[in-house]
C-alpha positions in Angstrom: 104.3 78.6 135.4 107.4 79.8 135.8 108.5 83.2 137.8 110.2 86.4 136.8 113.0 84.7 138.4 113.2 81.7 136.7 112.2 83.7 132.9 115.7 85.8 133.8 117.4 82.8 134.5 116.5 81.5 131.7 117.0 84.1 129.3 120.6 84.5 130.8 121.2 80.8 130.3 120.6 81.2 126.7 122.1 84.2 126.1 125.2 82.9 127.2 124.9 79.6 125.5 125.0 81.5 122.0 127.8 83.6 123.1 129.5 80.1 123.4 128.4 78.9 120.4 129.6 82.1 118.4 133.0 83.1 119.9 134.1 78.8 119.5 133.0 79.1 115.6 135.1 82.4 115.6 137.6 80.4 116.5 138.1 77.4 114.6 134.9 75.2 115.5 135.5 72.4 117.5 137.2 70.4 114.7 139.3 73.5 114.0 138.1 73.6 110.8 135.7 75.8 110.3 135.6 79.8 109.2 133.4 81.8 111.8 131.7 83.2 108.9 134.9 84.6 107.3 135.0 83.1 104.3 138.8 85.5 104.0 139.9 83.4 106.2 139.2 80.4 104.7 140.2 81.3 101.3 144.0 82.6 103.0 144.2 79.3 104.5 143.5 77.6 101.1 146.0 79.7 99.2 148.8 79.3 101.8 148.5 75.6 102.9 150.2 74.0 105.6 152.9 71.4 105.4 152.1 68.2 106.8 154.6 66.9 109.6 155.7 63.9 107.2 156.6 66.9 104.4 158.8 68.3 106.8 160.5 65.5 107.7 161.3 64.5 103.7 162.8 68.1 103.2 
């Protein structure tokens, strides 16, 4: 059985493992790809693509 201790410990462990999860999807997921939730976001990034490096190098 665990203690009050270890249930706190616990609880804190997980707490801040979400955190993680949620401020890195915020952020661009780990491949960078992704939208947090903000589908905005996505649909700017859509409208107003980025050039690739070998389309800057052809201009």
């Amino acid at each position: 059985m665990l203690t009050v201790r270890g249930i706190i410990t616990l609880v804190i462990l997980v707490v801040l493992f979400a955190l993680a999860v949620v401020w890195i999807s915020k952020n661009g997921g780990w491949k960078g790809e992704g939208c947090g939730g903000n589908c905005a976001s996505c649909h700017q990034r859509c409208e107003t693509p980025r050039k690739k490096s070998s389309d800057q190098t052809n201009n």
